[in-house]
C-alpha positions in Angstrom: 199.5 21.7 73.5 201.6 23.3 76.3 199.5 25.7 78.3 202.4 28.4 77.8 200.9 28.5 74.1 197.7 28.5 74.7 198.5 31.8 76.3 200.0 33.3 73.5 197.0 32.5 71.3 194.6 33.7 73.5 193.6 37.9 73.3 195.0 40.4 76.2 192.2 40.9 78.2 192.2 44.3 80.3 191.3 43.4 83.9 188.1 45.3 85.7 188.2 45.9 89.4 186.1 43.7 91.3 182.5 45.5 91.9 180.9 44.4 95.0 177.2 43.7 92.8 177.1 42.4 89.1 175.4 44.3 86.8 171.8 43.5 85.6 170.8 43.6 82.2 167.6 45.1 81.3 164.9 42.6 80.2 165.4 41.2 76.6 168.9 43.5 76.3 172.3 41.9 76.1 174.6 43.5 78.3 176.8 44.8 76.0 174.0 46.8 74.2 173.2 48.3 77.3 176.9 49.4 77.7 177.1 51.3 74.4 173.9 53.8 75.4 175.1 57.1 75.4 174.5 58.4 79.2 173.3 62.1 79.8 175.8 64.2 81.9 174.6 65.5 85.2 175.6 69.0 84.3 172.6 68.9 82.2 170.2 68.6 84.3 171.6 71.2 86.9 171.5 73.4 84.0 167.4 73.0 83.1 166.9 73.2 87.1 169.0 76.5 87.6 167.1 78.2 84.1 163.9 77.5 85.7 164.6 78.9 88.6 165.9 81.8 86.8 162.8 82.1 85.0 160.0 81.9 88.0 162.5 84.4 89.5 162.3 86.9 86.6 158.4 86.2 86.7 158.1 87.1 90.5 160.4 90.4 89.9 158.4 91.5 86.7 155.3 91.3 88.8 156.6 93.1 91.4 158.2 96.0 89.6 154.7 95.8 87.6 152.8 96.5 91.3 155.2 98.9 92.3 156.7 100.9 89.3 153.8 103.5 88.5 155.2 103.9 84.8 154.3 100.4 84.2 150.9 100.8 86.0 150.3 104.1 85.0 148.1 104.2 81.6 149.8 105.4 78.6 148.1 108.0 76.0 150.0 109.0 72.6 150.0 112.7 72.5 149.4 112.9 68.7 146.2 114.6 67.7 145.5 116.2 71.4 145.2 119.4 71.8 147.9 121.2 73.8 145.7 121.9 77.1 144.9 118.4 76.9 147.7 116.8 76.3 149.4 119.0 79.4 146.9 118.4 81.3 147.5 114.6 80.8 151.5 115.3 81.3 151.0 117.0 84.6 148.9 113.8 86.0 151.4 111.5 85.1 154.2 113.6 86.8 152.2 114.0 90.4 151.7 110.2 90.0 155.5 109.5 89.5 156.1 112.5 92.4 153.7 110.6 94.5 152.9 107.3 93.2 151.2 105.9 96.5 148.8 109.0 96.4 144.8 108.2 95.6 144.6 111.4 95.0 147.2 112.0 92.3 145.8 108.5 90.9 141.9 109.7 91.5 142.5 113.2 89.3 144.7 111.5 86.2 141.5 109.1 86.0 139.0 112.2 85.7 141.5 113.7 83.4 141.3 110.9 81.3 137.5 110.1 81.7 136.7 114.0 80.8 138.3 113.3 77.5 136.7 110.2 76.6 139.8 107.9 77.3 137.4 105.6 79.3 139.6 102.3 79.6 142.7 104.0 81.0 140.6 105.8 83.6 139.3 102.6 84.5 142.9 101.8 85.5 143.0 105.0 87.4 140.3 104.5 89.6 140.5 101.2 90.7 143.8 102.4 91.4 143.0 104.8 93.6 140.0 102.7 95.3 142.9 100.5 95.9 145.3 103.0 97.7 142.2 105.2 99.9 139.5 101.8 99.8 137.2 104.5 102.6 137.1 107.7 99.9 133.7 107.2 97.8 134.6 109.4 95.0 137.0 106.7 93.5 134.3 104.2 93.6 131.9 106.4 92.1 133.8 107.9 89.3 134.8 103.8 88.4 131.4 103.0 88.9 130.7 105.4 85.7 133.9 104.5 83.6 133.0 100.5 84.5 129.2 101.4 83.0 130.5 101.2 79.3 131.7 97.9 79.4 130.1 95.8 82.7 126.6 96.9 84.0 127.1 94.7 87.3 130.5 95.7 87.8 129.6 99.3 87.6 126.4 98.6 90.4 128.7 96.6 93.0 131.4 100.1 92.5 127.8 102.4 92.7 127.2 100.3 96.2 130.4 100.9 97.3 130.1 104.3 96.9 126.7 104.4 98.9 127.7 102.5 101.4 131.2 104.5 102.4 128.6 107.9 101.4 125.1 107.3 102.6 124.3 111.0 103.2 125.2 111.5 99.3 121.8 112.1 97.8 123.8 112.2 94.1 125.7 108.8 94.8 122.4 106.9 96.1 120.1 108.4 93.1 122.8 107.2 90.5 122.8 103.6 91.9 119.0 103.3 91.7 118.9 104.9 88.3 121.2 101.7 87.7 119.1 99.3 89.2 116.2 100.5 87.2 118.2 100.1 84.1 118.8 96.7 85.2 115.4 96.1 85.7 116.0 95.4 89.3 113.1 97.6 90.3 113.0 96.7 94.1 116.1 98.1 95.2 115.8 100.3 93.1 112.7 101.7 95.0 114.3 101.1 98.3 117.6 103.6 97.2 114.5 106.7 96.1 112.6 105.9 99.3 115.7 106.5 101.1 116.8 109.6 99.1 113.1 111.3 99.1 113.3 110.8 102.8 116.7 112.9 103.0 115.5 115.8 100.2 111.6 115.1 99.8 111.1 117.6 97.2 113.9 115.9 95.1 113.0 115.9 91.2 115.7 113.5 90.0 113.8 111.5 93.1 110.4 112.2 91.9 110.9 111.6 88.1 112.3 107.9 89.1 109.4 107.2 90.8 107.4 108.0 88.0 109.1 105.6 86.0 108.6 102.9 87.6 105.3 103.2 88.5 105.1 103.4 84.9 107.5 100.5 84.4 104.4 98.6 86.7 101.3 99.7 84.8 100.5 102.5 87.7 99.7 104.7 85.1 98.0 107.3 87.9 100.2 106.6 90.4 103.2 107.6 87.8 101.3 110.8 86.3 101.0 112.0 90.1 105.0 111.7 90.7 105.8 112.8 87.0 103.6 115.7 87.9 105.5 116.4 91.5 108.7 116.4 89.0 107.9 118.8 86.3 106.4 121.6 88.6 109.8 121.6 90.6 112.2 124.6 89.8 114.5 122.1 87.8 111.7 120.0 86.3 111.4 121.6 83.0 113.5 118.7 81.2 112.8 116.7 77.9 112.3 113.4 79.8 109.9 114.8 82.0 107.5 116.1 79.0 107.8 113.0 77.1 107.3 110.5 80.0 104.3 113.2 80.9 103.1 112.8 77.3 102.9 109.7 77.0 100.9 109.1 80.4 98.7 111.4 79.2 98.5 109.6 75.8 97.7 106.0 77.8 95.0 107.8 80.2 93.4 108.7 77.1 93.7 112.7 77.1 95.3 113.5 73.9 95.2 117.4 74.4 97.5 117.3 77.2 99.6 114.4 75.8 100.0 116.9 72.5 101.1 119.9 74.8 103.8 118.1 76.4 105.4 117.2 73.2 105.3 120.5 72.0 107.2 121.5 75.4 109.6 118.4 74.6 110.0 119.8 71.6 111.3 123.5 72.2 114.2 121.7 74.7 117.5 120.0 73.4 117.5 116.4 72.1 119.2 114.4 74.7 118.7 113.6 78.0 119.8 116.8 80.5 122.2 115.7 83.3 120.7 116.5 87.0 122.7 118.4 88.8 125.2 115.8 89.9 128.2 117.7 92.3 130.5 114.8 91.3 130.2 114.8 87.5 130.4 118.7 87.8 133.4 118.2 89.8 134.9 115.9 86.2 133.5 118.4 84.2 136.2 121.0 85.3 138.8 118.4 83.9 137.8 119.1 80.6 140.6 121.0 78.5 138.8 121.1 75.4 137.6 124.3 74.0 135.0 123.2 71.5 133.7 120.5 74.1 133.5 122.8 76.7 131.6 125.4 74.6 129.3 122.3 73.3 128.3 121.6 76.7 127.9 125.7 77.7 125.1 125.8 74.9 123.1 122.6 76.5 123.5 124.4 80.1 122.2 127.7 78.7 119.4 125.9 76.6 118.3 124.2 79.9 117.8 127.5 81.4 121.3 126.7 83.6 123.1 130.0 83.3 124.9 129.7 85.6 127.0 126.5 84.2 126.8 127.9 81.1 128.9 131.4 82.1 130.7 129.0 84.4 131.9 126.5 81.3 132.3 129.5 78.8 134.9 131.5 81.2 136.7 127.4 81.1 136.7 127.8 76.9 138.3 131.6 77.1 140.6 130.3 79.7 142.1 127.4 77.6 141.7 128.6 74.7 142.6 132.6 75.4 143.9 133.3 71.8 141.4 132.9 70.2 139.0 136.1 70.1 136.0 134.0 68.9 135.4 132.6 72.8 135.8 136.1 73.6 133.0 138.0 71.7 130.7 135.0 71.9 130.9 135.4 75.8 130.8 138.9 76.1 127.5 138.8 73.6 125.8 135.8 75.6 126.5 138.4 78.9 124.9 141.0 77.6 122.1 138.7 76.0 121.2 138.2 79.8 121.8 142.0 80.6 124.9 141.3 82.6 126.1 144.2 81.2 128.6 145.5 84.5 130.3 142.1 84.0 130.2 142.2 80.1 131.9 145.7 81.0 134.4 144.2 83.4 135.1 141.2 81.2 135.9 143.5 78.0 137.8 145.6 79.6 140.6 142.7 79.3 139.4 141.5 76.2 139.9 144.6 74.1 143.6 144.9 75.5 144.0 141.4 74.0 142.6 142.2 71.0 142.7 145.9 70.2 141.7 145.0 66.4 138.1 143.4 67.1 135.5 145.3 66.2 133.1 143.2 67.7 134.6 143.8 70.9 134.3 147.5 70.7 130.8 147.0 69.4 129.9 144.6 72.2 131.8 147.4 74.7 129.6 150.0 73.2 126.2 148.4 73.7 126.8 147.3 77.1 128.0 151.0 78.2 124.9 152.3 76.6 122.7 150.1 78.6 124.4 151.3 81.4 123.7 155.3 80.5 127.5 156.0 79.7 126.2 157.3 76.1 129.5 159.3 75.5 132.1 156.1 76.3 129.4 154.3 74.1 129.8 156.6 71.2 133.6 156.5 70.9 133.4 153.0 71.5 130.8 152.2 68.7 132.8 154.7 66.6 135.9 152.8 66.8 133.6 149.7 66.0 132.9 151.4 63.0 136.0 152.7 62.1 137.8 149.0 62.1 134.8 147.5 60.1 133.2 150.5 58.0 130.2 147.8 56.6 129.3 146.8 60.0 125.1 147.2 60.2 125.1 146.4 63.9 127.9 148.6 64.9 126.1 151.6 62.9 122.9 151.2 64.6 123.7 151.3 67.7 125.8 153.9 67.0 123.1 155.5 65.7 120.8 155.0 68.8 124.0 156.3 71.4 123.8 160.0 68.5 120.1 159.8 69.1 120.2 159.6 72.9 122.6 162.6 73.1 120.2 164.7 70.7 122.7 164.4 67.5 119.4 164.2 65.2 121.8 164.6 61.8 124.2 162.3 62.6 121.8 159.2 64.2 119.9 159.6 60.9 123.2 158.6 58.9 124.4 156.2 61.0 120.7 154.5 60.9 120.4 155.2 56.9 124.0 153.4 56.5 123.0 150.8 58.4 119.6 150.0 56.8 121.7 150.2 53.3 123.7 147.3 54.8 120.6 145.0 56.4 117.4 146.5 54.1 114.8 144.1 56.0 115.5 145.3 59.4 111.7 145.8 60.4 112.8 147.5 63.9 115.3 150.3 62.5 113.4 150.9 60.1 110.8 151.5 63.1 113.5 153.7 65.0 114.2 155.7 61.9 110.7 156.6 61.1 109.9 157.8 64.8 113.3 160.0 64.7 111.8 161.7 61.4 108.6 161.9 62.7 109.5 163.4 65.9 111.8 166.3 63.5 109.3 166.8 61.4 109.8 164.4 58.1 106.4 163.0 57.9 106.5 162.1 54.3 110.2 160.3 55.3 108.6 158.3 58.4 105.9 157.3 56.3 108.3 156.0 53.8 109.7 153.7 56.1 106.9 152.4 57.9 105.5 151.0 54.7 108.9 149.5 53.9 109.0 147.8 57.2 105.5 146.5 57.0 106.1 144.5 54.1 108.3 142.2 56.3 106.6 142.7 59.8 105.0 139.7 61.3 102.7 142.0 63.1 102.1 144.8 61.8 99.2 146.5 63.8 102.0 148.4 65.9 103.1 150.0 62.4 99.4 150.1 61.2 99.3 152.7 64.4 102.7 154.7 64.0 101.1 155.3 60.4 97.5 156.4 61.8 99.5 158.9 63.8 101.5 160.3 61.0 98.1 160.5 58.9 96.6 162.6 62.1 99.7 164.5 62.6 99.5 165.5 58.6 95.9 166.3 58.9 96.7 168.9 61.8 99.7 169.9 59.9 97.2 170.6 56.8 94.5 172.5 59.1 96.7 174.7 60.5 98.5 175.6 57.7 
């Protein structure tokens, strides 16, 4: 066959440029197998790289913005179910943190803010915040020391150290670190911290009672009664702990009368333990915008014998809370209670403007001018008392003892008979009535209500007497007539 067929017959075969290396196969696979895999584009590949770049990118800005936008640091608190004072109070420390977000300060008071009203976790936030931003102030580990208490014991010591350390001449701050070593059972430094703060203020209760314990904690029984002891005859040792660590001492010495009379004294204080007087927690405690907390916390103070606080923390309730006349007349009757009465006097003078239709202020007005001698004011106030609330027994005994001061025999007899109609079992009154009858000449009505009141007289020997008078003063009466 010519070649010039064997052309024709032969497929048209589309020349390749020459490549300067043939191609390898891999092992076991044909070359033409490995020509029909699909190959990925390099576009691909560029595109994976770029997106993670993107993405660590975005990561690095979040956590910057994160670290430096304080709405994103700042802890968040839903407003719904606080009441207003709180919740402004809370507003106004998020706004001097966004007016000043670098500022410890600003940080240091939204955490007290919050820690006053129990939102413990985001004044944890706060604080360490603000340890952060002013690392020398010792307040912010202090107050993040006592957040960091509800939820890691070691945590809260190592902020407690801090504080000590940047505040050593901080009796408070050292006492509250070794009160948390003894809780942690590390009784050694905690030992170390009293020695140091008995050697600052020797007659320090808080000092002496911690001694006591843990002599106690050791099985010093005598060594523990003698620094119990030092502790309950200070000016501020006169606290439920004291008499029940004292009791039972007493009870493992074996002298069960004086065990038995510190429980009774246990018993006649609050339950709870009373907080020593600590300047930094009293400094949180002014954060407080919660009227019925505040007033809570004004009845442990005055049960303490802390009057003081308590005025101090009942002024806070009226303050927040100045609507409501309630705060009002329960403050002005605690002041005269204590026979504050120029301060009741200043106090209602406001009050009563507020509140022109109490007439427990008037009453409260008119008791406290009597006391004072101003027995005219305290008539036309107790009047008015009377003429707002016509069934008010109090307001008509005292009104009857201002008409009795001023000689108005006729009308302090009504106002007292009134007001024994409206509380019958009112062993004193009756008492007042019967010596304003006697002294105008009613024997036969004093008698009368002596022996009413000494049916519900606890002791009646003083009655018992006013009735041997009366009997004497009938006798003469009787002789002479």
């Amino acid at each position: 066959m010519s070649r010039s067929r064997r052309a024709r017959r032969q497929p048209h075969r589309q020349t390749q440029p020459p490549t300067s290396q043939p191609a390898v196969s891999a092992p076991g696979v044909s070359s033409d197998v490995q020509s029909s895999a699909p190959r990925r584009p390099k576009w691909r590949f560029a595109v994976l790289v770029l997106a993670g770049i993107l993405l660590i990118a975005a990561a690095a800005w979040y956590r910057t913005r994160a670290t430096s936008d304080p709405l994103l640091r700042m802890p968040s608190i839903e407003p719904e179910g606080l009441s207003p004072n709180v919740a402004k109070a809370i507003h106004e420390g998020q706004v001097a943190i966004l007016n000043d977000p670098n500022s410890a300060e600003a940080w240091g008071t939204y955490g007290l803010v919050l820690l006053a009203h129990e939102f413990r976790r985001e004044a944890l936030t706060s604080f360490q915040e603000a340890e952060r931003l002013a690392p020398e102030d010792y307040r912010w580990s202090y107050y993040l020391g006592m957040t960091q208490g509800m939820f890691d014991a070691e945590k809260a010591a190592a902020a407690f150290e801090r504080a000590v350390r940047k505040a050593p001449e901080r009796n408070s701050v050292r006492l509250r670190l070794a009160e948390w070593y003894f809780d942690l059972r590390r009784l050694d430094a905690c030992q170390q911290q009293v020695q140091m703060a008995l050697r600052q203020q020797p007659d320090s209760p808080r000092a002496q009672l911690i001694m006591a314990r843990l002599y106690y904690e050791r099985g010093d029984m005598k060594t523990s009664l003698e620094w119990a002891l030092k502790a309950a005859n200070s000016p501020r040792g006169n606290r439920r702990d004291v008499h029940e660590l004292l009791a039972r001492l007493y009870q493992r010495l074996g002298d069960r009368a004086a065990a038995r009379k510190q429980v009774q004294l246990a018993e006649k204080l609050p339950l709870g333990v009373a907080v020593w007087d600590d300047p930094e927690m009293g400094i949180g405690a002014t954060y407080l915008q919660d009227a019925s907390v505040l007033n809570a916390l004004a009845a442990t103070s005055r049960a303490r014998g802390d009057l003081e606080r308590c005025f101090q923390l009942m002024y806070q309730v009226v303050e927040f809370d100045p609507r409501n006349v309630l705060w009002k007349e329960k403050l002005a009757r605690t002041l005269i209670a204590y026979q504050r009465f120029e301060e009741a006097l200043r106090f209602l003078q406001g009050a009563r403007k507020d509140h022109p239709a109490s007439a427990e202020l008037a009453l409260l007005q008119g008791r406290a001018l009597l006391a004072v001698g101003k027995t005219q004011e305290a008539r036309v106030a107790l009047q008015e008392a009377v003429r707002k609330k016509p069934d008010y027994g109090e307001a008509l005994d005292y009104l009857g003892r201002a008409l009795n001061a001023q000689g108005d025999f006729v009308n302090a007899r009504q106002a007292w008979q009134k007001s024994l109609a409206l509380k019958p079992d009112d062993v004193d009154l009756r008492i007042r009535l019967a010596k304003l009858l006697q002294a105008h000449g009613d024997l036969d009505g004093a008698r009368q209500q002596l022996l009413e009141a000494k049916k519900n007289a606890d002791l009646p020997a003083e009655i018992d007497k006013l009735l041997r008078d009366i009997m004497k003063l009938r006798e003469k009466k009787s002789d002479g007539g």
